[in-house]
KOLNU-651077 format. One record per residue (C-alpha): residue number from 1; residue in three letters; y, z, x. Coordinates in nm, 4 decimals. Layout:
N
    k    r         v         w         u
  NUM  ALA         Y         Z         X
...
//
This chain:
479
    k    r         v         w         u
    1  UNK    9.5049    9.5963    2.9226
    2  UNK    9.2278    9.4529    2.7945
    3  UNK    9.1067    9.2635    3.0875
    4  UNK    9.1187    9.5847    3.2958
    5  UNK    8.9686    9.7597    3.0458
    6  UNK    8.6745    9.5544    2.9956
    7  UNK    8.6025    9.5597    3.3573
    8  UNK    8.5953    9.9209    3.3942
    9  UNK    8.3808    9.8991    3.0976
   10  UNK    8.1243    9.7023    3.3194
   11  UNK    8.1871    9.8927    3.5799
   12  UNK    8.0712   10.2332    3.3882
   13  UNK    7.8081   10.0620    3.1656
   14  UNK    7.6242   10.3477    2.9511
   15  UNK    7.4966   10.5180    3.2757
   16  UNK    7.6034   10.9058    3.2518
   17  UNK    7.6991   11.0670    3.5941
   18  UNK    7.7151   11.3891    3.7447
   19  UNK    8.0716   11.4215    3.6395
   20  UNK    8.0098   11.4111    3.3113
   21  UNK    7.9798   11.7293    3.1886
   22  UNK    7.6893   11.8312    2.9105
   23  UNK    7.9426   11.9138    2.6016
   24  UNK    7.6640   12.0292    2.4309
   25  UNK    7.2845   12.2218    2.4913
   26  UNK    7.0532   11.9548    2.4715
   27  UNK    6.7097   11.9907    2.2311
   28  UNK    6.4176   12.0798    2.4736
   29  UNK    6.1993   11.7988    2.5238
   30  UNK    5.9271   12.0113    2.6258
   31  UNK    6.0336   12.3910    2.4598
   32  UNK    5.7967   12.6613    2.6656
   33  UNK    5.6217   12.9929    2.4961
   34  UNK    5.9239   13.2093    2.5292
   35  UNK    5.6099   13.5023    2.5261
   36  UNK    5.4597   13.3621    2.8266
   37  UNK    5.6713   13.5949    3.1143
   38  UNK    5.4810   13.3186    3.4050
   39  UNK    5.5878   13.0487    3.2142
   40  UNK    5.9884   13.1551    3.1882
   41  UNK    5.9892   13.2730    3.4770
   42  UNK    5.8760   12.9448    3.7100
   43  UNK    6.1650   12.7263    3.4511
   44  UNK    6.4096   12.9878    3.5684
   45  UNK    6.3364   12.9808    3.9506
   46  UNK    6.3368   12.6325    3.9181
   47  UNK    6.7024   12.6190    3.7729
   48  UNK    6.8649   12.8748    3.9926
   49  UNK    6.6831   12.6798    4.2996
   50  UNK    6.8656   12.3196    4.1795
   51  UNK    7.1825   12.5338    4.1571
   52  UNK    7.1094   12.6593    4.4927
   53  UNK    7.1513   12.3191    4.6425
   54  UNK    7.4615   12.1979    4.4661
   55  UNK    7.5903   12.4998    4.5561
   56  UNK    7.5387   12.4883    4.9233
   57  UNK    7.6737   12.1149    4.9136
   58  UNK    8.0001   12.2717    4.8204
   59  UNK    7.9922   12.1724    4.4429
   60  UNK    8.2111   12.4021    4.2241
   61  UNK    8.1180   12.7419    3.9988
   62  UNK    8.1502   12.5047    3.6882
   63  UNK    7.9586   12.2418    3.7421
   64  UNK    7.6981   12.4598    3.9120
   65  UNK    7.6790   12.6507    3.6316
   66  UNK    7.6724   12.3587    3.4066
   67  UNK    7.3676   12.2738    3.5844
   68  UNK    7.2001   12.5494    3.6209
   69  UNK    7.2338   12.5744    3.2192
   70  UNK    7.1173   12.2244    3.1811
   71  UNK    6.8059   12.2217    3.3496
   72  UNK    6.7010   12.5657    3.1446
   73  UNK    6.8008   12.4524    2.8550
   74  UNK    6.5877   12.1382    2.8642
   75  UNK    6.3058   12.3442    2.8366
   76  UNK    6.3782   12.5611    2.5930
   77  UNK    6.6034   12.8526    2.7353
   78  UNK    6.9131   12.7447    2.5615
   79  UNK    7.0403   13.1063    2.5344
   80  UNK    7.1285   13.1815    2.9106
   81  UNK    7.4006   13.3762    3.0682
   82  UNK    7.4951   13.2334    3.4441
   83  UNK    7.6577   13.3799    3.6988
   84  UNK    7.7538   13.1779    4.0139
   85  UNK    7.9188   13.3445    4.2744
   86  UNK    8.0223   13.2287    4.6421
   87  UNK    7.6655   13.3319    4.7670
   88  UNK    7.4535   13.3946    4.4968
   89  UNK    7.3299   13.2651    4.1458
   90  UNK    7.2152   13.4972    3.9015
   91  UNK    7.0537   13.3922    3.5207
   92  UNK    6.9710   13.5665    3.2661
   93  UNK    6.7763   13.4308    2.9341
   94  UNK    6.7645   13.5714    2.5742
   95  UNK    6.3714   13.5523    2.4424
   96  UNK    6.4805   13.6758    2.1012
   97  UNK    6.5191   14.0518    1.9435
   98  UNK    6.1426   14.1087    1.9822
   99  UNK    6.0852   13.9741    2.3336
  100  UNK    6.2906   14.1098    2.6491
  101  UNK    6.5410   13.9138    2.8078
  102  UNK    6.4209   13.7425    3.1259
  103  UNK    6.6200   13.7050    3.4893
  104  UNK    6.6276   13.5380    3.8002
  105  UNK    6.8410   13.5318    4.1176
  106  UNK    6.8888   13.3269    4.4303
  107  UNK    7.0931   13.4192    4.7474
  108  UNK    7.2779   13.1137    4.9144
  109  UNK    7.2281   13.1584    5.2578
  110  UNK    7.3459   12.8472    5.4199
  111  UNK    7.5859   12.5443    5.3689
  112  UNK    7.4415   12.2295    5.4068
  113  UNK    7.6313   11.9096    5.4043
  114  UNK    7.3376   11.6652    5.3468
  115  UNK    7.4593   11.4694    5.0897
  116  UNK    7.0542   11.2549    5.0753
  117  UNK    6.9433   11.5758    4.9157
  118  UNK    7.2359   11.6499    4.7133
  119  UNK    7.1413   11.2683    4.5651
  120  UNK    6.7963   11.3381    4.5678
  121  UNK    6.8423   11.6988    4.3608
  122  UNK    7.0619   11.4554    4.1243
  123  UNK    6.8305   11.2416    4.0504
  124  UNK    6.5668   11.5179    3.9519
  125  UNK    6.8064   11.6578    3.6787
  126  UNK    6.8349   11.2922    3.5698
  127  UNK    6.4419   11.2770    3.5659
  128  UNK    6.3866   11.6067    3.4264
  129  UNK    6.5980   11.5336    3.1218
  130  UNK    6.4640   11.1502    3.0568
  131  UNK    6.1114   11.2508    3.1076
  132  UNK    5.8514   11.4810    2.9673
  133  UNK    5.8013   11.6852    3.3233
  134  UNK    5.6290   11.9735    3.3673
  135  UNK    5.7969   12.2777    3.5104
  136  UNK    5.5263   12.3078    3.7948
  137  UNK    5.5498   11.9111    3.8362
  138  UNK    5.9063   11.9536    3.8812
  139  UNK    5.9152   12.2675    4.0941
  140  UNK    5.6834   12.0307    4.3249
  141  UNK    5.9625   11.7273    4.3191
  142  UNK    6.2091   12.0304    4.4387
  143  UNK    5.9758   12.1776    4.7190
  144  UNK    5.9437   11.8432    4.8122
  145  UNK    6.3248   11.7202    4.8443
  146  UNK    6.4301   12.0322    5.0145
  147  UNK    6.1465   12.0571    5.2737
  148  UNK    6.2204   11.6567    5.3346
  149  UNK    6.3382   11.5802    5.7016
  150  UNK    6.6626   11.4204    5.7491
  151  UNK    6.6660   11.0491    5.6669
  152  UNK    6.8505   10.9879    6.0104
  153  UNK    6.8051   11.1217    6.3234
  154  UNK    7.0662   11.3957    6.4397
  155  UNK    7.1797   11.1611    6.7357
  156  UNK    7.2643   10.8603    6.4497
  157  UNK    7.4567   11.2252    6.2842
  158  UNK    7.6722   11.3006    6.6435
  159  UNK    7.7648   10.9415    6.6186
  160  UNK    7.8865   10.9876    6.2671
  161  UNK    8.1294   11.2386    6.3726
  162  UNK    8.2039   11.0410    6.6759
  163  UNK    8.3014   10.7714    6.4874
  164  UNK    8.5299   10.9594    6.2703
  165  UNK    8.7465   11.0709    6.5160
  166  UNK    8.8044   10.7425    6.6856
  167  UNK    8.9048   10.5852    6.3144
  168  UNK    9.1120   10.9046    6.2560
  169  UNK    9.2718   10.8407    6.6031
  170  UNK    9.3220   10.4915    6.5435
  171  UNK    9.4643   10.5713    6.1791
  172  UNK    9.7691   10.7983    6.3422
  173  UNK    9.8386   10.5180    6.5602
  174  UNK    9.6785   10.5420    6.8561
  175  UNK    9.5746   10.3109    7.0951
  176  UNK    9.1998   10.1896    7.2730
  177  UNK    9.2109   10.4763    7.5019
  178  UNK    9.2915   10.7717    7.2699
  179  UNK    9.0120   10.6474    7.0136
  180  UNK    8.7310   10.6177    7.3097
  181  UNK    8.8544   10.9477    7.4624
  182  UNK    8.8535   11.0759    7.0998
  183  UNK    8.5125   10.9894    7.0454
  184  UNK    8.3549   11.1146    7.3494
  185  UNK    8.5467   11.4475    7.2900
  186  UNK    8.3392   11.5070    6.8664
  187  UNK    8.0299   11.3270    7.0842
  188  UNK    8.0934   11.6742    7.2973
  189  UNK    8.2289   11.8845    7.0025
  190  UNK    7.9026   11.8299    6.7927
  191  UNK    7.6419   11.8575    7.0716
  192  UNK    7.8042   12.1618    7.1932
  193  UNK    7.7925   12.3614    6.8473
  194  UNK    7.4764   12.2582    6.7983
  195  UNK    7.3309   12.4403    7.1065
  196  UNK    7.5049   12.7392    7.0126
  197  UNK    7.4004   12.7295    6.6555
  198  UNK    7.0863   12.7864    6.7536
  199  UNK    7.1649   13.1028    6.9252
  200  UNK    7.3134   13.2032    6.6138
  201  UNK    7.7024   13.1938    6.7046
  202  UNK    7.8876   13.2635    6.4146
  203  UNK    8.0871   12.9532    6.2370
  204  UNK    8.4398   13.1305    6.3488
  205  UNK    8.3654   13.1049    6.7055
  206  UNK    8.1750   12.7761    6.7085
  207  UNK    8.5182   12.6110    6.5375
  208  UNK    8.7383   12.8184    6.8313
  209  UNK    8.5006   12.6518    7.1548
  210  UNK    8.4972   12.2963    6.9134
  211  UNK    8.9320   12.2987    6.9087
  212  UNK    8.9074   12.4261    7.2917
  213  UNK    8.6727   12.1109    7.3833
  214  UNK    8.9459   11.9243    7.1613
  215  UNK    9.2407   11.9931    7.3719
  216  UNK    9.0728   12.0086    7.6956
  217  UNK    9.0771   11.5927    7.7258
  218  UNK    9.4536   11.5890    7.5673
  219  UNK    9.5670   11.8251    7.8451
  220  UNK    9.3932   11.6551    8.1378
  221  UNK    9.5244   11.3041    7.9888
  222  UNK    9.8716   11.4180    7.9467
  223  UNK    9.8920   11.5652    8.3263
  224  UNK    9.7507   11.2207    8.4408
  225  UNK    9.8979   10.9747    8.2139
  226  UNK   10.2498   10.9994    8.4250
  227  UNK   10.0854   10.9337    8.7740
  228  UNK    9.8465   10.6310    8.6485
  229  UNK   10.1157   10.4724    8.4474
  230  UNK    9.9194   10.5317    8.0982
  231  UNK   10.1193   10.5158    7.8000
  232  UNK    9.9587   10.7387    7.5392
  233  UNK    9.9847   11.0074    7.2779
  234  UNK    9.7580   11.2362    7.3671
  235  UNK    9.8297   11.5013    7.1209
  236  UNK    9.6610   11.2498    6.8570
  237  UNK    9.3071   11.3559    7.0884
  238  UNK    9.3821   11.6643    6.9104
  239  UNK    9.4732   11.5767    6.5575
  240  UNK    9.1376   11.3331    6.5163
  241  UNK    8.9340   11.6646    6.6882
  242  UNK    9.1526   11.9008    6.4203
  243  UNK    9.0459   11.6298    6.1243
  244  UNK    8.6661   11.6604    6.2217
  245  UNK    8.6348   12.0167    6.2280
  246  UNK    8.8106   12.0482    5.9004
  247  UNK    8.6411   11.7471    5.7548
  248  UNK    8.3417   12.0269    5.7262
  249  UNK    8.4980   12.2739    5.5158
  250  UNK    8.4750   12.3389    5.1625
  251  UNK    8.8694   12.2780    5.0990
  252  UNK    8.7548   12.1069    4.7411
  253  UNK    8.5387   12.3375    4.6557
  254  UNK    8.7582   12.6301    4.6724
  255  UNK    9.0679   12.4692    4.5284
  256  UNK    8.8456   12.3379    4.2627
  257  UNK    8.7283   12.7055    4.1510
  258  UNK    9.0494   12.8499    4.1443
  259  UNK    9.1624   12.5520    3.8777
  260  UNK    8.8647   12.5822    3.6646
  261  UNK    8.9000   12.9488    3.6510
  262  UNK    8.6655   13.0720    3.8809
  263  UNK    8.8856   13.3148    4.0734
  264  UNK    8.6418   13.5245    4.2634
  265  UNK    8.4677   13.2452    4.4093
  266  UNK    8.7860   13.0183    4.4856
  267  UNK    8.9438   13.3322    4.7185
  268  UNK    8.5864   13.3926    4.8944
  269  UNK    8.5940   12.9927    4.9803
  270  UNK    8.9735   12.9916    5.0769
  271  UNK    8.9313   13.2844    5.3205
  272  UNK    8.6606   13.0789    5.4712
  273  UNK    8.8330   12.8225    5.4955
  274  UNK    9.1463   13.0026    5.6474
  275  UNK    8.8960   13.1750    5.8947
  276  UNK    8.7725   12.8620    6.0396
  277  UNK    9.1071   12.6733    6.0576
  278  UNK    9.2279   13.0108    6.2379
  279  UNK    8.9323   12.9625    6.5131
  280  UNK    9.0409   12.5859    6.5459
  281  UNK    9.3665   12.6674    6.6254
  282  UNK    9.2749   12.9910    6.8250
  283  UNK    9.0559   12.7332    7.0371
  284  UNK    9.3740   12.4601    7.0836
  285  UNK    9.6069   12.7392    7.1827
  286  UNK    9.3674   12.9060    7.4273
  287  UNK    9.3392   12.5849    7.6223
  288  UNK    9.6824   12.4813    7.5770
  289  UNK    9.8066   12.8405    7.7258
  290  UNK    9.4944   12.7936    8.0603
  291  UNK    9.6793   12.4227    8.1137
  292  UNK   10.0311   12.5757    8.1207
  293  UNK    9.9685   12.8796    8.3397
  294  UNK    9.7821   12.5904    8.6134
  295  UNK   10.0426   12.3984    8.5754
  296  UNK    9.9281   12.1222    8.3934
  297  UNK   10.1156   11.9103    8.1100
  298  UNK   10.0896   12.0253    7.7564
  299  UNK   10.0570   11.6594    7.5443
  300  UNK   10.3907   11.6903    7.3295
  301  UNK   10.4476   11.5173    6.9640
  302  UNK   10.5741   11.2210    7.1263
  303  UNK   10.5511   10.9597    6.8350
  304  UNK   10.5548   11.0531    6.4304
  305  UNK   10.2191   10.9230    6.2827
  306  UNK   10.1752   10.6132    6.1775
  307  UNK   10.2463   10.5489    5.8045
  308  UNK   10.3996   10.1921    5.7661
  309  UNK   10.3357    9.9134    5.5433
  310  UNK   10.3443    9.6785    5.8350
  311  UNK   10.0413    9.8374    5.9927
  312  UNK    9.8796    9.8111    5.6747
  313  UNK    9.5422    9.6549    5.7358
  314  UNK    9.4769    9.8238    6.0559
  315  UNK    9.4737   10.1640    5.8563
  316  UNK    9.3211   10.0411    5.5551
  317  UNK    9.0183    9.9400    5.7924
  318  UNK    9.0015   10.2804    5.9930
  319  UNK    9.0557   10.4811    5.6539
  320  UNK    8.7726   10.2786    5.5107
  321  UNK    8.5342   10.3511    5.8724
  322  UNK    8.6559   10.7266    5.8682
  323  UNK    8.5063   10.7428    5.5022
  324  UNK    8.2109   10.6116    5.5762
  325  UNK    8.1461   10.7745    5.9215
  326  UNK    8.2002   11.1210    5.7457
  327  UNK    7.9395   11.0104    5.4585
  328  UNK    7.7088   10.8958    5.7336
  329  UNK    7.7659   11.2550    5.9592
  330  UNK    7.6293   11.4332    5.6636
  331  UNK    7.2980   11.2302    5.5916
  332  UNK    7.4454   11.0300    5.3018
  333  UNK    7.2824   10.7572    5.1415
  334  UNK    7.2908   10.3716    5.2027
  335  UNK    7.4169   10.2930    4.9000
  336  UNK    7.6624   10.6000    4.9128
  337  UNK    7.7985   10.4677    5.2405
  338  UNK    7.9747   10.1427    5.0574
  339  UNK    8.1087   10.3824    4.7941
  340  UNK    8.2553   10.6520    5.0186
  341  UNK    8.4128   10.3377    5.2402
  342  UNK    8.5635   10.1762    4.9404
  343  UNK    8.7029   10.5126    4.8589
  344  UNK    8.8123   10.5684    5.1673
  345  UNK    9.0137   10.2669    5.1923
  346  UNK    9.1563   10.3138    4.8140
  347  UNK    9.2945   10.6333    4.9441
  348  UNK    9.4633   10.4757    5.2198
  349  UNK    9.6430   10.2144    5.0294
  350  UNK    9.8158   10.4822    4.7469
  351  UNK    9.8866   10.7230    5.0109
  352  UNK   10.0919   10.4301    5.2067
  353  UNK   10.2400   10.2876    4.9549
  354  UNK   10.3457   10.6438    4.7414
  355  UNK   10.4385   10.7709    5.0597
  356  UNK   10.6899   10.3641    5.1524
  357  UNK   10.8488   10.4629    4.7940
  358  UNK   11.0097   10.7640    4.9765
  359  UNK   10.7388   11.0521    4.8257
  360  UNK   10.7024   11.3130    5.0258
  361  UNK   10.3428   11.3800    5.2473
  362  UNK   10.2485   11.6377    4.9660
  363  UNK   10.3413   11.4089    4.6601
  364  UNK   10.1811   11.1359    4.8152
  365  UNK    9.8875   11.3271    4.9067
  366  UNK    9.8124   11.4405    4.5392
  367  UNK    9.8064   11.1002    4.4413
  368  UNK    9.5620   10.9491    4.6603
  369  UNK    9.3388   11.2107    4.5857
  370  UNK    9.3595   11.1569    4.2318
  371  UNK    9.2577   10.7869    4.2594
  372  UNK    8.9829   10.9043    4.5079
  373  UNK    8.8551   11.1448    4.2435
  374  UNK    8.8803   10.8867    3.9765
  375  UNK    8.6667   10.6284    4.1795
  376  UNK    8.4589   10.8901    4.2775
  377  UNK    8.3128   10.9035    3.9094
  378  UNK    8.2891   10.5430    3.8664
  379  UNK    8.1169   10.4687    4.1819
  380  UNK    7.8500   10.7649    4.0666
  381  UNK    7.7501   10.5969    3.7339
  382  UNK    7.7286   10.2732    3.8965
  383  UNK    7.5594   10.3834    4.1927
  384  UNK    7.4220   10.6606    4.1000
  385  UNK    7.5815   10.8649    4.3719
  386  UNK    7.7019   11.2016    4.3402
  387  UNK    8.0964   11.2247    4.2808
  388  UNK    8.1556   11.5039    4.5537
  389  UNK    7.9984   11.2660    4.7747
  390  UNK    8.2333   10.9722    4.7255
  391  UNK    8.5339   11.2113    4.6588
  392  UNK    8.5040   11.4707    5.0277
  393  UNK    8.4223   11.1503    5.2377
  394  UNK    8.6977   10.9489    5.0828
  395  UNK    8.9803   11.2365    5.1401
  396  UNK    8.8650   11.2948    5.5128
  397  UNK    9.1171   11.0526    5.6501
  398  UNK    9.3773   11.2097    5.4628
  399  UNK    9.3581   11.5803    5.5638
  400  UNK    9.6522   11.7198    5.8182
  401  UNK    9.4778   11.7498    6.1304
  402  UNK    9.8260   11.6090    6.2974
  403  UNK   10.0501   11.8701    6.1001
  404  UNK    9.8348   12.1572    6.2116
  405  UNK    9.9157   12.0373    6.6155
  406  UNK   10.2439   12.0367    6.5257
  407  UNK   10.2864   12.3364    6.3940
  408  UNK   10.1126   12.4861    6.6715
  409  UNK   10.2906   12.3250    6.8971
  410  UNK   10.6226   12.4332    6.7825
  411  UNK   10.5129   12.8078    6.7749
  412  UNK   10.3635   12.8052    7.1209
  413  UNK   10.7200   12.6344    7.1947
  414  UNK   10.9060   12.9527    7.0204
  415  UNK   11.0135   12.7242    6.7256
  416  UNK   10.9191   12.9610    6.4636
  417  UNK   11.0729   12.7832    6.1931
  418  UNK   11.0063   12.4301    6.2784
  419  UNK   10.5951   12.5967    6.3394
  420  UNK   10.5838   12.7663    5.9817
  421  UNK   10.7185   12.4599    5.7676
  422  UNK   10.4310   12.2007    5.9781
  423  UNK   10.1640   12.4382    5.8882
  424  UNK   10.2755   12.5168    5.5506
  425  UNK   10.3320   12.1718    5.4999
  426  UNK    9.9050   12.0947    5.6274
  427  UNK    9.8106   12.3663    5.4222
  428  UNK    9.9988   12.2029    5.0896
  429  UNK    9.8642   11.8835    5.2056
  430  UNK    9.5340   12.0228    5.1554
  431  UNK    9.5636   12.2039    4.8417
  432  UNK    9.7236   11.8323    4.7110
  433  UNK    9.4373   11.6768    4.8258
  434  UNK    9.1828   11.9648    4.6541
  435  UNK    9.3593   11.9383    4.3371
  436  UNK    9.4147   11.5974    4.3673
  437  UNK    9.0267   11.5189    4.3269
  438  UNK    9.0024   11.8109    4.0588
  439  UNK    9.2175   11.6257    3.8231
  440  UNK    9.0742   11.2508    3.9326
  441  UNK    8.7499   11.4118    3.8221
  442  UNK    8.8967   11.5261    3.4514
  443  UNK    8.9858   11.2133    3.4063
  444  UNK    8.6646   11.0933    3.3927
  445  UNK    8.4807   11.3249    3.2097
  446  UNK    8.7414   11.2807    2.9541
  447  UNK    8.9402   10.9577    2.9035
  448  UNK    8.6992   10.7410    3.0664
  449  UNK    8.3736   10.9260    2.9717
  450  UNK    8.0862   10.6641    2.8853
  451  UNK    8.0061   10.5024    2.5858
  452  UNK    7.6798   10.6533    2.5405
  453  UNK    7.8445   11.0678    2.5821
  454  UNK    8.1695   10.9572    2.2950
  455  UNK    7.9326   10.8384    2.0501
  456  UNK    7.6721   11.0758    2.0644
  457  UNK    7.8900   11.3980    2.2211
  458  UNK    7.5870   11.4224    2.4536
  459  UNK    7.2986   11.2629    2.5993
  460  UNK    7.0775   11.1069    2.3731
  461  UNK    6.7146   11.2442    2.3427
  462  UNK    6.4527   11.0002    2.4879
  463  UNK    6.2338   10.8547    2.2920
  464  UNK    5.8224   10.8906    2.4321
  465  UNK    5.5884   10.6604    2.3412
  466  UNK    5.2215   10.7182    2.3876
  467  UNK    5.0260   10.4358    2.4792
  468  UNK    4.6826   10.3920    2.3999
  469  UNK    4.4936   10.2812    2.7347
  470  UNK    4.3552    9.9164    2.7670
  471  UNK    4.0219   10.0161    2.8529
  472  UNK    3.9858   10.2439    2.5318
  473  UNK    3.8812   10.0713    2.1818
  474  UNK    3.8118   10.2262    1.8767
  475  UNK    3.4564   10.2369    1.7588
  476  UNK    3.2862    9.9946    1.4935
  477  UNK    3.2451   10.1881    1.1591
  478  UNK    2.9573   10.3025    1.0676
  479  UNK    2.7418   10.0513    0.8115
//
């Protein structure tokens, strides 16, 4: 239509995103001495240290790579071989048939969900290829966003994830008492793994005493809710707590590779992923098993979650607060917070409404994430916000942290079959939503790629002017 079209058009302007993928090496606005070995050297630290932080944000093996490429290439190595790999990032360079070919490699030692640097990193490439900047000028912009302190302080971060769970909660259908207990459990959850991240507790165990602080409030609420008259579900204590931990992992990421045809990467990403999840539920089942064998009440699925139209704006709100308290959890932006919400709540509305038609969780699932992938693009060139920031906040209140209970539930219960179909069920929930975003994110780079990248094929080389300064005049000729 060409009303809709017209406004998307506005929307997108000529501003080139992150998802827009470099079709073609761009001419060097600055090309080094290919014989200087200092000189090649610093450009290629400097490219395998930007694809060191995209990396660690959980971007994918393609677009790292396309990065990594991009930022060599603007200064003249347009000849490179890359290698990204789950933990490292290796480059090599061609100098010509007279020179030696140079190389550079970076181990990624740490995953970092601060999506403020991520941006910041962003906007470097963006400067980097608009500008004439120097390598060491540019090395000096990267020292300097990676050494940065957090914009917030790690309390305003607790209450991120805090926040989270209560909208989760109150997105299942759950009432004032689940989302407050909810949100003093992550308060606990996040505080807890904190301290023993500093002692250097490995991720697997950290995720198995964050589900066993999960449950711990479910089981004591469900032994007490009886005698104090409480009506409550508090097995959706444990979903929100499931929905946090997971909220953390690279699910996108690793789907993501194994689409694009990065294989290696997408099954070393998976397994982590499958490692954690298996010390979240090894945490829930652990406490659940203590409460039964002291006699105390294990909270049972007592109500199906809450996916009605008729509750509507209730969930459109807490998808749209989930969204954002994820984005604000991991040190995102101001202006990325209004994106992720509005993604968050986008999300919300398809999955309803696919799932009112009579889709399936899966189906419906897919779909969301496709829109959320799709506005995830936009948003970037119009906010200039990285799309894996607006697309992993805006899935968050989608993922299956009340299948996984379930699941669990039934096999602690000895209902094998009933167990295996919940958790197969979460885990093609989460694949839907992986892939989902994957193919939102095709989209744009292809059908709705900007006006500047289909008339050109790729960014346009700026033009410099030098300016003469005011204070400087030419001098009278000589009589």
């Amino acid at each position: 239509m060409p009303v809709v079209s017209q406004a998307v058009g506005k929307l997108v302007a000529d501003r080139p995103a992150t998802a827009d993928t470099i079709v073609a090496a761009p001419s060097p606005l600055q090309p080094i001495d290919l014989t200087d070995d200092a000189r090649v050297a610093e450009v290629l630290d400097l490219a395998v240290r930007v694809g060191e932080v995209v990396l660690a944000s959980g971007t994918g093996v393609i677009d790292t790579t396309t990065q990594v490429r991009f930022i060599a290439a603007t200064y003249g190595l347009a000849r490179c071989d890359v290698d990204v790999t789950y933990d490292s990032i290796r480059i090599w360079a061609d100098r010509g048939p007279r020179l030696p070919p140079a190389s550079s490699m970076r181990i990624v030692t740490y995953r970092s969900l601060d999506f403020t640097r991520l941006a910041a990193v962003d906007r470097l490439t963006r400067r980097i290829r608009n500008e004439v900047v120097a390598p060491e000028d540019a090395r000096a912009a990267l020292d300097a966003i990676t050494t940065a302190p957090h914009p917030y302080h790690r309390w305003t971060a607790t209450f991120g994830w805090s926040l989270l769970a209560a909208a989760i909660a109150a997105l299942l259908g759950g009432g004032i008492v689940v989302a407050a207990v909810s949100f003093v459990t992550t308060l606990a959850i996040d505080r807890s793994n904190r301290v023993l991240n500093r002692y250097g507790l490995p991720f697997f165990f950290q995720h198995m005493v964050g589900g066993a602080i999960a449950a711990t409030p479910a089981v004591v609420l469900a032994t007490l809710a009886e005698p104090l008259g409480i009506q409550v579900d508090p097995a959706l204590i444990i979903a929100a707590g499931i929905t946090v931990l997971l909220s953390g992992l690279q699910l996108v990421g690793a789907v993501q590779d194994g689409i694009t045809g990065a294989p290696i990467t997408s099954t070393a990403r998976m397994l982590e992923v499958m490692m954690m999840t298996g010390g979240i539920i090894a945490g829930i089942a652990l406490t659940l098993r203590v409460g039964w064998l002291f006699g105390a009440t294990v909270p049972p699925i007592l109500t199906a979650p809450a996916g009605g139209i008729i509750d509507l704006p209730v969930q459109i709100v807490a998808g749209a607060v989930a969204s954002l308290a994820f984005a604000l959890a991991c040190y995102a932006e101001k202006r990325a917070l209004t994106a992720a919400a509005g993604s968050g709540a986008a999300g919300t509305i398809c999955y309803l409404v696919v799932q009112e038609i009579g889709f399936g969780p899966v189906l419906s699932s897919g779909v969301a994430a496709t829109v959320i992938g799709m506005a995830g693009g936009l948003m970037a060139r119009r906010a200039l916000t990285p799309p894996l920031v607006v697309a992993i906040a805006g899935i968050t209140p989608l993922l299956p942290g009340l299948k996984l209970y379930r699941g669990l539930y039934a096999v602690l219960n000895d209902e094998l079959v009933l167990g295996a179909n919940q958790l197969l069920l979460a885990f093609g929930v989460g694949c839907a939503l992986a892939a989902g975003v994957t193919l939102g994110e095709w989209f744009d780079r292809t059908v709705r790629r900007p006006r500047i990248l289909r008339r050109f094929g790729s960014l346009r080389r700026p033009i410099v002017r030098r300016i003469r300064p005011r204070g400087r005049r030419r001098p009278p000729p000589i009589q």
